[in-house]
N, C-alpha and C positions, 0 to 999 in steps of 0.2 A: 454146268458148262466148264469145258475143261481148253484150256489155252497156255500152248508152251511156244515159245522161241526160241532159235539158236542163230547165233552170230557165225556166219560165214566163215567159210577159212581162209587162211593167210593169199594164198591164190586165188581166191575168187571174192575176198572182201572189196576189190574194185569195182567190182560186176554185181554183185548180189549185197543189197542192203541187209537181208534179213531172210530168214527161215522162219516159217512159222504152221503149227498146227491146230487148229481149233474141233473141237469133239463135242456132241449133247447126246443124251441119251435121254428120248423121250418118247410120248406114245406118237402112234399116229395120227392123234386131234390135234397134236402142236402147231402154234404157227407162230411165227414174228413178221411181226413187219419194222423195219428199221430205215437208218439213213446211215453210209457208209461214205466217207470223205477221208483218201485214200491220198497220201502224199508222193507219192511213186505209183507208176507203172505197174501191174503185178499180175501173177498168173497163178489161176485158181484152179485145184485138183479138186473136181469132186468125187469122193472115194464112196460117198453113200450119202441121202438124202435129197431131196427137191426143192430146189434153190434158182430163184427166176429174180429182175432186176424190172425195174418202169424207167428205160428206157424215155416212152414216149409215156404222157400224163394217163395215167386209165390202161395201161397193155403192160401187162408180163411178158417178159422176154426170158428164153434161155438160151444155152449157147452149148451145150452139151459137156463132157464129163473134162472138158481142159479151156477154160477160158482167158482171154487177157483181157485186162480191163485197164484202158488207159487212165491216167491222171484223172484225179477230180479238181476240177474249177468253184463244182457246184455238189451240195448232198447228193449221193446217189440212193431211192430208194430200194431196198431189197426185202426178195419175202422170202422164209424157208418154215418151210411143213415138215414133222416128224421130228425124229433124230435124225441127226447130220457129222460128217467127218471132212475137215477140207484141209488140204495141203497148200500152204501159200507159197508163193515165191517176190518177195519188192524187189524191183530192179532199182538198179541206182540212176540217177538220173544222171550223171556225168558221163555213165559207159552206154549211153544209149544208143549210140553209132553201133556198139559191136552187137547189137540184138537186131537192130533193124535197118532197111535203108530208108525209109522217110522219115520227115521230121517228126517229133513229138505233138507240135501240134494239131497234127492230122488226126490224135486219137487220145486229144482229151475227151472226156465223160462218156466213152466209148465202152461198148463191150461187143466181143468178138471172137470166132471158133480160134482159139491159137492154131491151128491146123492150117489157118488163111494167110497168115504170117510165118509159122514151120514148118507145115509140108509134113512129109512124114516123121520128123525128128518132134514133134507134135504127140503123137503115137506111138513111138518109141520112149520117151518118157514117161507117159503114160501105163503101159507097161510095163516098165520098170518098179515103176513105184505100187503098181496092182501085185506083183510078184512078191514085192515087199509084206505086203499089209497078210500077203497068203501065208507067209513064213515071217511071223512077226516076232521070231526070239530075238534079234535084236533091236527090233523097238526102230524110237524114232529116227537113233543115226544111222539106223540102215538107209532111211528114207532119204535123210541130207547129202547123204554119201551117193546117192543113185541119183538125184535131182545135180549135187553137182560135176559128175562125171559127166554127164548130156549137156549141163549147160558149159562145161569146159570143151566138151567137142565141139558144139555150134558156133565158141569162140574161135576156137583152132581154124573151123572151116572158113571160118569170114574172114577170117586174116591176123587176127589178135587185134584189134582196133583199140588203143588202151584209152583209158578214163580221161577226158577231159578234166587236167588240174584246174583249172580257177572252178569249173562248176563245182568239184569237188569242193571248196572253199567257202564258192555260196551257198551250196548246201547247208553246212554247218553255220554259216554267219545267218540263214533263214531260222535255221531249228532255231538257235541259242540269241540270236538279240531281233526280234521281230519286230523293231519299232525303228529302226536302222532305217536312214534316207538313202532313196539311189544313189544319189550323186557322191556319197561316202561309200558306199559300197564298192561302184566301178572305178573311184579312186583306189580304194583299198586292193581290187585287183587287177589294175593294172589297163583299163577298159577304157575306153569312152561310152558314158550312157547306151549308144545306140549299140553297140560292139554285143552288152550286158543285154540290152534287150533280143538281139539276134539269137546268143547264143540259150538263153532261157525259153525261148522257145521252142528251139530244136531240142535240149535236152529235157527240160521240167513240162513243155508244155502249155508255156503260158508265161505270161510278162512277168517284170519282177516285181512290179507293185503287187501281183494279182499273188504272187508267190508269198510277200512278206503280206498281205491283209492276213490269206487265211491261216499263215503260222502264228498272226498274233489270235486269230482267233482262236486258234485251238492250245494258246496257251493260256485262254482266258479259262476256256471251256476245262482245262486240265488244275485251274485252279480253282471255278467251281463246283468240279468232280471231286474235291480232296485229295487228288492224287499228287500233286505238286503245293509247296508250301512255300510262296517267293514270299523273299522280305520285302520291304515296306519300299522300300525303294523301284524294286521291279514290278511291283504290283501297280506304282502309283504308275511307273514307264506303260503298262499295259491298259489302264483307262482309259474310256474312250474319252471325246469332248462333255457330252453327255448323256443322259440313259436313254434317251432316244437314239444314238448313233449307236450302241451297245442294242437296243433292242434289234435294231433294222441289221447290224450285224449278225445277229443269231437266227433273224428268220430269215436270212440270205444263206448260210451255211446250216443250216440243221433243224428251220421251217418252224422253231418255237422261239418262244420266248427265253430270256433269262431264266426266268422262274419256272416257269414248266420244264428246264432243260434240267435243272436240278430235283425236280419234282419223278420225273421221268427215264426209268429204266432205260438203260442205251449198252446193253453185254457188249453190241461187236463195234460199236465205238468206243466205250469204255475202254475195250482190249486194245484198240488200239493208241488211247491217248495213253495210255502203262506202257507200250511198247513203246510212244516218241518219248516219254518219260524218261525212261531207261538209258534211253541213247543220249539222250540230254547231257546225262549224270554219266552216263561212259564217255563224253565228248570231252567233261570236264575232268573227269581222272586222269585220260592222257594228258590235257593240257596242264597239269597239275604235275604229273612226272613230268614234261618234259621243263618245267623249268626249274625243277630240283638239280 
């Protein structure tokens, strides 16, 4: 399995969390079945392979070659057969005005033709990025370069709707202290509780408690993946009361256990706790320059 990201550009770092591409090359007996729990909005290119989601308990769904998939609340499971190539796109949750007119929470744990939401700018990206993959000498930033020209025009045509700052804010106080109370939060930006709850739902999706559970979850999960190494201090902040509330935590977000969860391949979650990882660790470099 092959998984690269790239960090947005200066212009569209408001609007777009992340770039990202994922590749396998396998026979045609392959199959995965997984659980994707997805912190942003995003929209999935699929360039080659068969890739359907359980939607409903028992029924595969697809959505054809351009889909969006709202926020996760909850695991999403998904199954892909073969070898596969997908293009991603994370929205940021603060600029989600300038992508769509309803609120976010109309299309958490959703999946859906992005054609129903873009219309034919839907199709035209899509295209774009097909023309790419045909004339592949320059590789992946052809793809970022063509994913962000489209999504720079559909901002253009909406009006430039810029990023809501304090979400901006909460985002980063979600990734990086997940054990944070409300009520210091919406002090911290400037809120009343209810103000923080309104505007989390429109933008992320879903309330702020529901926002800070599952980032501590998946910073739990990120530190019994190996992939994040917190001192003793943030680790002790990230426990639960007891192993019981830690158990029913994991099988609420990712259907296993502790121990099965460590026990237990997980490629396109894995990918993606490296990628909240990353940004983790890039959140705190700037905040490291900026008080140099």
């Amino acid at each position: 399995m092959r998984s690269r990201n790239y960090t947005p550009s200066v212009t569209m770092a408001p609007y777009i969390a992340r770039h990202y591409i994922f590749s396998v090359d396998a026979p045609d007996s392959f199959e995965l079945t997984e659980h994707l729990l997805s912190e942003t909005a995003f929209i999935r290119v699929l360039l080659l392979g068969d890739w359907a989601a359980e939607l409903v308990p028992g029924e595969w769904s697809v959505a054809g070659p351009m889909v969006f998939f709202g926020p996760n609340s909850r695991p999403l499971r998904v199954r892909v057969r073969g070898g596969f190539r997908v293009v991603g796109i994370a929205i940021c949750p603060a600029a989600w005005s300038a992508f769509f007119d309803d609120p976010a929470d109309l299309y958490a744990d959703r999946m859906l033709p992005l054609g129903e939401l873009w219309g034919e700018r839907s199709d035209a990206l899509y295209r774009a990025i097909a023309a790419v993959e045909r004339d592949d000498a320059e590789g992946d930033a052809a793809i970022v370069a063509a994913i962000e020209a489209h999504v720079s025009a559909l901002i253009a045509a909406r009006g430039n709707i810029a990023a809501k700052v304090p979400m901006q804010h909460f985002e980063l106080i979600a990734r990086n202290d997940s054990t944070a109370l409300i009520r210091d939060v919406a002090d911290r930006l400037g809120m009343t509780e209810r103000q923080l709850e309104r505007n989390c739902r429109a933008c992320f999706g879903m309330s702020p408690k529901a926002l800070l559970r599952r980032s501590r979850f998946l910073d739990m999960a990120t530190a019994l993946r190996g992939i994040s190494h917190p001192d003793e201090q943030e680790l002790a902040a990230l426990r639960y009361y007891d192993q019981s509330h830690l158990i029913r935590e994991f099988r609420h977000f990712i259907t296993m256990t502790p121990g099965q969860f460590v026990q237990t391949a997980t490629p396109l979650l894995t990918a993606g706790l490296e990628l909240r990882n990353l940004r983790k660790a890039e959140n705190a470099e700037r905040q490291t320059k900026a008080r140099q």
